[in-house]
N, CA, C and O atoms as CSV, one atom per row, in Angstrom:
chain,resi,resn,atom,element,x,y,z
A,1,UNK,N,N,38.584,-16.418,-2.799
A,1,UNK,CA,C,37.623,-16.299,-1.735
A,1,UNK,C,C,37.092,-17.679,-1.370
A,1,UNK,O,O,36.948,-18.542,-2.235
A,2,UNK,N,N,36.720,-17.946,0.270
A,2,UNK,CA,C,36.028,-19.154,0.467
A,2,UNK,C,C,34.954,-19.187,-0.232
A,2,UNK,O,O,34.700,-18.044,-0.612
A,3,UNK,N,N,34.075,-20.057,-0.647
A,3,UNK,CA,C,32.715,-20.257,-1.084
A,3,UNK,C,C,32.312,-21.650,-0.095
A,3,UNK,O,O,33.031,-22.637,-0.254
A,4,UNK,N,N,31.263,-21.733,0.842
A,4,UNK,CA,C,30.849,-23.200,1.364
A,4,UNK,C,C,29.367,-23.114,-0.108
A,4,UNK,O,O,28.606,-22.271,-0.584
A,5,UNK,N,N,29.802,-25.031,-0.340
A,5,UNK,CA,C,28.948,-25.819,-1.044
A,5,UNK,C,C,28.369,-26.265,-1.086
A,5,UNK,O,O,28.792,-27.376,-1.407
A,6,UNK,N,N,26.640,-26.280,-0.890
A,6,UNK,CA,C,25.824,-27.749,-0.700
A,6,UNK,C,C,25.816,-28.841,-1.656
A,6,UNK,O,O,26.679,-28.496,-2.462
A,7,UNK,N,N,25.422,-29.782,-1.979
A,7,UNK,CA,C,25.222,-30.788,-3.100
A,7,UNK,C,C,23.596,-31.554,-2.535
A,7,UNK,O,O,23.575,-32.044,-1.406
A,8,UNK,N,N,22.430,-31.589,-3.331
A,8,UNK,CA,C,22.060,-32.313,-3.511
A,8,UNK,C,C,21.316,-33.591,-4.524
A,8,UNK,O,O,21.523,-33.507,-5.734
A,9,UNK,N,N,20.608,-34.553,-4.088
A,9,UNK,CA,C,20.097,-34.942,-5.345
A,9,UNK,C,C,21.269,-35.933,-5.863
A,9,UNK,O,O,22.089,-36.615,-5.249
A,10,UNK,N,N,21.054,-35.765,-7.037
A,10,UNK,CA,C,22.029,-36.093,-8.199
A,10,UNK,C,C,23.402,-35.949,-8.253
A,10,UNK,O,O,24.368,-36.713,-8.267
A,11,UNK,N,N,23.207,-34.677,-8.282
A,11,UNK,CA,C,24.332,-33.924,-7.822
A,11,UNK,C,C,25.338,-34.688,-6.432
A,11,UNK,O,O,26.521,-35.024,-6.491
A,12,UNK,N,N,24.449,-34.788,-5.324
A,12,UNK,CA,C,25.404,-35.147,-4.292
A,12,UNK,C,C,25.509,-36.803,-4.705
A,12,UNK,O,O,26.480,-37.429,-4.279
A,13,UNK,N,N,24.724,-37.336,-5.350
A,13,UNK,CA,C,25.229,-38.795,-5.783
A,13,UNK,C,C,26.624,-38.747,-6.414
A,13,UNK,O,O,27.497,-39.540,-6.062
A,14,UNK,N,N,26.823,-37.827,-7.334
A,14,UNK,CA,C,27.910,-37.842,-8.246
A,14,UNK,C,C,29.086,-37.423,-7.658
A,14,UNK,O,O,30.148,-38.040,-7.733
A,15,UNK,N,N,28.894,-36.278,-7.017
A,15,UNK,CA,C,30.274,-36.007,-5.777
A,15,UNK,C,C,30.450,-36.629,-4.771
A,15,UNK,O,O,31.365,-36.441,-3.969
A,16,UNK,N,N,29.652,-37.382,-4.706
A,16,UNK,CA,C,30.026,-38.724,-3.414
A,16,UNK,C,C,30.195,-37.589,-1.556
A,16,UNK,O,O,30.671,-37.993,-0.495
A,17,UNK,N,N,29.685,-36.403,-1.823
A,17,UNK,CA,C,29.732,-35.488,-0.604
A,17,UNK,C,C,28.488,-34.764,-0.428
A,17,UNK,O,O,27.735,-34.798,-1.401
A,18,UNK,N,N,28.077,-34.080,0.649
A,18,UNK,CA,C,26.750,-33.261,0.579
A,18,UNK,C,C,27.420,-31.795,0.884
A,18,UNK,O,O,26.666,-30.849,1.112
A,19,UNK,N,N,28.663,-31.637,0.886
A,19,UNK,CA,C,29.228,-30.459,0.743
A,19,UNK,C,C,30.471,-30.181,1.089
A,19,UNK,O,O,31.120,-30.981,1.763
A,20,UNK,N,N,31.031,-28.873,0.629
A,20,UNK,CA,C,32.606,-28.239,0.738
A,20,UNK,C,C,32.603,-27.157,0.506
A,20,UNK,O,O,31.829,-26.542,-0.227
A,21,UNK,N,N,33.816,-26.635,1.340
A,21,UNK,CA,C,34.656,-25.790,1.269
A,21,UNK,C,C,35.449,-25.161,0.146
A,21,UNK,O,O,36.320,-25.759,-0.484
A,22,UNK,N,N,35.169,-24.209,-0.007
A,22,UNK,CA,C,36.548,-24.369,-1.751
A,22,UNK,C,C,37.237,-22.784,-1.628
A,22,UNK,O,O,36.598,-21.780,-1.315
A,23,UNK,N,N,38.406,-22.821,-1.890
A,23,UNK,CA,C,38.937,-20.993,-2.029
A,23,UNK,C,C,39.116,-21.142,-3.810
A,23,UNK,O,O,39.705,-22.014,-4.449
A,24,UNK,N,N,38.424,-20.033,-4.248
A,24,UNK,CA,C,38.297,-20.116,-5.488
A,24,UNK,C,C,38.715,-18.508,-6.429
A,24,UNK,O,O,38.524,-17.389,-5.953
A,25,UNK,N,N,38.924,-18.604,-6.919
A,25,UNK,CA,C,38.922,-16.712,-7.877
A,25,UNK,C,C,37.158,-16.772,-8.908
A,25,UNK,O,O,36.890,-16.072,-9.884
A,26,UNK,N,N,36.309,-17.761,-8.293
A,26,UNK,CA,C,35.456,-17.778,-9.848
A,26,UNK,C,C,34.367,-16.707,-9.136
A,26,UNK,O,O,34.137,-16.769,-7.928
A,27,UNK,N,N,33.752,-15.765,-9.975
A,27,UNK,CA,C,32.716,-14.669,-9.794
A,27,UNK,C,C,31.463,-14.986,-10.000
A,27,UNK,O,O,30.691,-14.034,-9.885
A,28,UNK,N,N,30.839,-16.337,-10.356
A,28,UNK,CA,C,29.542,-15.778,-10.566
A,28,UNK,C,C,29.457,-17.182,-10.203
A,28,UNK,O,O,30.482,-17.841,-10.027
A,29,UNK,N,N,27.610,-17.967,-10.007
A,29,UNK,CA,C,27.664,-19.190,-9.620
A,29,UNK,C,C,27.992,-20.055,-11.194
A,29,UNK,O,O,28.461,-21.189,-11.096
A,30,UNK,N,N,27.779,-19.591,-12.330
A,30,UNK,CA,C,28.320,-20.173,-13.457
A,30,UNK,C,C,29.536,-20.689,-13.500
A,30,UNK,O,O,29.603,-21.917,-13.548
A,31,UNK,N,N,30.573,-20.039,-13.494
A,31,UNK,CA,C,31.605,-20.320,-13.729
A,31,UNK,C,C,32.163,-21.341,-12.709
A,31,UNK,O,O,33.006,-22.182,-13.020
A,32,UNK,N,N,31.389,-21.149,-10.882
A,32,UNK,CA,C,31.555,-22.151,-10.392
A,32,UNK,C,C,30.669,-23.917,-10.191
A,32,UNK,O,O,30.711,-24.902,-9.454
A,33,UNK,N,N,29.921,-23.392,-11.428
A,33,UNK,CA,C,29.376,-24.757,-11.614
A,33,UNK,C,C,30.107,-25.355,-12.400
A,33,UNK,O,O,30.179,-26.584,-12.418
A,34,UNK,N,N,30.919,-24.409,-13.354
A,34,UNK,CA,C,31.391,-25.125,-14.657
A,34,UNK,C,C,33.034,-25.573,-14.134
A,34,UNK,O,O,33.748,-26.350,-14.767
A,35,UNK,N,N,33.257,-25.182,-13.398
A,35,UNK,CA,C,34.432,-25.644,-12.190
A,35,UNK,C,C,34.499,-26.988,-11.545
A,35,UNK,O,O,35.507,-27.690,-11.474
A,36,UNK,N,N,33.189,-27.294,-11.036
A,36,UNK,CA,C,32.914,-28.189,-10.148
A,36,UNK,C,C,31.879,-29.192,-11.158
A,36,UNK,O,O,31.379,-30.182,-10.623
A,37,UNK,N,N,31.585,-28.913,-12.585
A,37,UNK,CA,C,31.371,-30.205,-13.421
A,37,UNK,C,C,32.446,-30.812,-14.056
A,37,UNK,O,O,32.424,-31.972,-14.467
A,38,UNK,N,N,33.686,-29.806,-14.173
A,38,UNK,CA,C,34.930,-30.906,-14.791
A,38,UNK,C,C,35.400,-31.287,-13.397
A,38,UNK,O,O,36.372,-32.017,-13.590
A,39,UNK,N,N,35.195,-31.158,-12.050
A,39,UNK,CA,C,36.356,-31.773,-11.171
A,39,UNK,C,C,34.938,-33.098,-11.111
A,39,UNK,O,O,35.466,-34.156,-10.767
A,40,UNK,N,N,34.218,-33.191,-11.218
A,40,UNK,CA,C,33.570,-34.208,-10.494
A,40,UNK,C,C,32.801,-34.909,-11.415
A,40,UNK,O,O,32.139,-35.903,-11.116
A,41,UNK,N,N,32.862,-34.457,-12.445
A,41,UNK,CA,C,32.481,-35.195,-14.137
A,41,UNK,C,C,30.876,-34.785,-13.756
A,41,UNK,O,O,30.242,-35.840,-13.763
A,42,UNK,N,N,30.026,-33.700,-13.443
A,42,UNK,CA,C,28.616,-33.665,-13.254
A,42,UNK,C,C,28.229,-33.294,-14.696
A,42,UNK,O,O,28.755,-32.333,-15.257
A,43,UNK,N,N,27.043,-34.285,-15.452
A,43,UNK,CA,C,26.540,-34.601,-16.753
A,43,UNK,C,C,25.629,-33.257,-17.082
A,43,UNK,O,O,25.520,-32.550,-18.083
A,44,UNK,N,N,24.774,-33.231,-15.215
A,44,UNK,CA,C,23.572,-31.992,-15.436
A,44,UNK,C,C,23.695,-30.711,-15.788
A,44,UNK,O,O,24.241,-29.919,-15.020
A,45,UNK,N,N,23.179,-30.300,-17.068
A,45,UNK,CA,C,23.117,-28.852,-17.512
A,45,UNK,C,C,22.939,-27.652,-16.873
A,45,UNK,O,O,21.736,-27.586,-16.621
A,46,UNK,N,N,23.423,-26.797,-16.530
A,46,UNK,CA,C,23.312,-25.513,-15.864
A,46,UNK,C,C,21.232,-25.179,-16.110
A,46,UNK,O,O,20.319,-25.054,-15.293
A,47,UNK,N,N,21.268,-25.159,-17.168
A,47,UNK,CA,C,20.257,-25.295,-17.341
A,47,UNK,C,C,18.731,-26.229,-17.014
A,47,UNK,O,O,17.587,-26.251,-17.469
A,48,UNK,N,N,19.300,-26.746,-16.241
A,48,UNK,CA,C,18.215,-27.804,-15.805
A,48,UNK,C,C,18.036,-27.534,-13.974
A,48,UNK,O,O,17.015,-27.770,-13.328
A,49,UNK,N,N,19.014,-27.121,-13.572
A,49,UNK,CA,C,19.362,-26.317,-12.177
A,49,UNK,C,C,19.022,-25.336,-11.841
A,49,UNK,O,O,19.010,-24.497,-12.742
A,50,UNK,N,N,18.629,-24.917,-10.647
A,50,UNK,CA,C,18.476,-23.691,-9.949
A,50,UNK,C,C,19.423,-23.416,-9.504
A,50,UNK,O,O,20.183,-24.362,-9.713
A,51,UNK,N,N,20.231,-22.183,-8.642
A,51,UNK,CA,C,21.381,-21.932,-8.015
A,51,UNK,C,C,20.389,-21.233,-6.600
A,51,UNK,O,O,19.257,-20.753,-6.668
A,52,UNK,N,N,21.154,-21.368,-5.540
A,52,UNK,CA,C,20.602,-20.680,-4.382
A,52,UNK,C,C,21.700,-20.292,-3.634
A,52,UNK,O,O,22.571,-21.068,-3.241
A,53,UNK,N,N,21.648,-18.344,-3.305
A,53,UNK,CA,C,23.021,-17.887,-2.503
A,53,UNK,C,C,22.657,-17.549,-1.531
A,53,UNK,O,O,22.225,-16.397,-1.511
A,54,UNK,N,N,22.630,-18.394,-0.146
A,54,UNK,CA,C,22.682,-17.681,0.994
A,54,UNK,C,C,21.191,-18.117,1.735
A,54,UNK,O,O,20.801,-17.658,2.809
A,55,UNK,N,N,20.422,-19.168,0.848
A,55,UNK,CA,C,19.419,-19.448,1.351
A,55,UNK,C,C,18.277,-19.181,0.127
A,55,UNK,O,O,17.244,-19.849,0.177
A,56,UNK,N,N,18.428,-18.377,-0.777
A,56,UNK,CA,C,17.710,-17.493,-1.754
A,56,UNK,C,C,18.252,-17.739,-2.844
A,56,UNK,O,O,19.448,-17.783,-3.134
A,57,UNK,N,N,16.526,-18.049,-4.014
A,57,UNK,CA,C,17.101,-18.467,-5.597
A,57,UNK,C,C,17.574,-17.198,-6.326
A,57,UNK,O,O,16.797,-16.243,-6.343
A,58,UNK,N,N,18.692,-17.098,-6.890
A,58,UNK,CA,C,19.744,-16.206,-7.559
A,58,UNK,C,C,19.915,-16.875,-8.997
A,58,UNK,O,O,19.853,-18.084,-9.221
A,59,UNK,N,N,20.085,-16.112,-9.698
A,59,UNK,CA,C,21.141,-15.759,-11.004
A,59,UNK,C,C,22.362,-16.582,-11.209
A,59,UNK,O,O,23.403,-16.358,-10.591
A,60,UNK,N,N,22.196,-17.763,-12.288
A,60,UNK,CA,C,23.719,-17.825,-12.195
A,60,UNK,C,C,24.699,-17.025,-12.790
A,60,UNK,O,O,25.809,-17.493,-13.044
A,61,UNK,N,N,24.319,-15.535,-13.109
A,61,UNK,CA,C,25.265,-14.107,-13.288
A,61,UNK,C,C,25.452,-13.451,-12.104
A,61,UNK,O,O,26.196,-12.470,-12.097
A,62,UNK,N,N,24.688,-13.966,-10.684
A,62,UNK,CA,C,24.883,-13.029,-9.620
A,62,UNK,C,C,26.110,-13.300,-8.891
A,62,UNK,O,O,26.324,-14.378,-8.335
A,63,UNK,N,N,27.012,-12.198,-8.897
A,63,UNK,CA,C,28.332,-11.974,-8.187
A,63,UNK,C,C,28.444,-12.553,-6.882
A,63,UNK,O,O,27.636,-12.207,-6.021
A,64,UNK,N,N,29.411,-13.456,-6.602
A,64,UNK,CA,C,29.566,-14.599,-5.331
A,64,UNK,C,C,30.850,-13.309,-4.400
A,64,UNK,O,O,31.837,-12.643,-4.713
A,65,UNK,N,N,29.966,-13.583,-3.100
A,65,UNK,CA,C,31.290,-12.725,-1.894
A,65,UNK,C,C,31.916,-14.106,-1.528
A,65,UNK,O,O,31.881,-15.275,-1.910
A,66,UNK,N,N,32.532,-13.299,-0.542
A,66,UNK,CA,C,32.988,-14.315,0.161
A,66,UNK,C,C,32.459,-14.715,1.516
A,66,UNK,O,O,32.066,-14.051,2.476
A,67,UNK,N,N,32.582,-16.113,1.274
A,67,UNK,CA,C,32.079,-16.369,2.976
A,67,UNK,C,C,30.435,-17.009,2.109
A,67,UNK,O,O,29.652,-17.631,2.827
A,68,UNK,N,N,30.100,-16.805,0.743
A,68,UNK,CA,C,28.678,-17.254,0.345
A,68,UNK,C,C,28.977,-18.649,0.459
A,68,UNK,O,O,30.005,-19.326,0.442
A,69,UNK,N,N,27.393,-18.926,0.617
A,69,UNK,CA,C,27.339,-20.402,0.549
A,69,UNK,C,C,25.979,-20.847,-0.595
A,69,UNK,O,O,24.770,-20.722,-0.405
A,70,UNK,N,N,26.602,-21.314,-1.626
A,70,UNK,CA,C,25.652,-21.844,-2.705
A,70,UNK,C,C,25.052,-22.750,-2.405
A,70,UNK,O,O,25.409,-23.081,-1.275
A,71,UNK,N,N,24.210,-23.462,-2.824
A,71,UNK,CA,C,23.164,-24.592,-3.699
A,71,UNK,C,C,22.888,-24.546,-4.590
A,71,UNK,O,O,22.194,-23.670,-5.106
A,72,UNK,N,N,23.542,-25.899,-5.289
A,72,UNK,CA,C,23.072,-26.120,-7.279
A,72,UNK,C,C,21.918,-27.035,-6.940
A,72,UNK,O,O,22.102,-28.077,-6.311
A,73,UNK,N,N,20.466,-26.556,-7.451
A,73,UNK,CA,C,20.066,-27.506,-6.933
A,73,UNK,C,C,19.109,-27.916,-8.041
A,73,UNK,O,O,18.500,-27.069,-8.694
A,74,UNK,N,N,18.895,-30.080,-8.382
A,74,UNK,CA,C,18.642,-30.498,-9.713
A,74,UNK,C,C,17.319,-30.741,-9.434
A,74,UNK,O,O,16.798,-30.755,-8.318
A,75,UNK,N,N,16.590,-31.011,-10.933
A,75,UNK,CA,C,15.224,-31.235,-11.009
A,75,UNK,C,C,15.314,-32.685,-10.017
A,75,UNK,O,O,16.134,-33.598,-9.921
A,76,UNK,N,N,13.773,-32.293,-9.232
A,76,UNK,CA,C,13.607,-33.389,-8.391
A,76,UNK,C,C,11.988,-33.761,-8.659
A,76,UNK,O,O,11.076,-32.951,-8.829
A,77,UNK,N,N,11.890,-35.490,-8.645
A,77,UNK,CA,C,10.860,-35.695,-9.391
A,77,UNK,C,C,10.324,-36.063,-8.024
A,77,UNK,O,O,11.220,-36.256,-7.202
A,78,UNK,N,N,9.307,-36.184,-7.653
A,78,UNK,CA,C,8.115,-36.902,-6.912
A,78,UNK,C,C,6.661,-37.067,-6.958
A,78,UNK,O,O,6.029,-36.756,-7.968
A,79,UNK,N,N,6.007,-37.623,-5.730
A,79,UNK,CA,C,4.443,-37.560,-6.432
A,79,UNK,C,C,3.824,-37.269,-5.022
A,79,UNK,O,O,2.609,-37.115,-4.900
């Protein structure tokens, strides 16, 4: 299935993109984080991230359609 990708933060530092396209078989946003930390070497813990499907914070157990569009998105510091 397509999945569109945002990247920001950290995150889009490390992928050198602020987003993509991907046809993938992975089901949940987990498995496509853990996808897209070995292609792009990302250090940040699932755990330190929020996931967002479609505009809205989700589960990284919640089942991805097709045509979704994620956001991993990392702790962001400011003041």
């Amino acid at each position: 299935m397509k999945i569109s990708i945002k990247y920001f933060a950290m995150i889009r530092d490390n992928t050198g993109i602020e987003g993509e396209v991907i046809d993938t078989n992975v089901i949940t946003p987990s498995e496509l984080y853990d996808l897209l930390s070995e292609k792009y070497s990302i250090k940040l813990k699932q755990s330190d991230l929020r996931v967002a499907i479609n505009n809205s914070f989700e589960s990284f157990t919640t089942p991805l359609k097709e045509n979704d569009v994620v956001a991993f998105i990392p702790p962001v510091a400011g003041g």
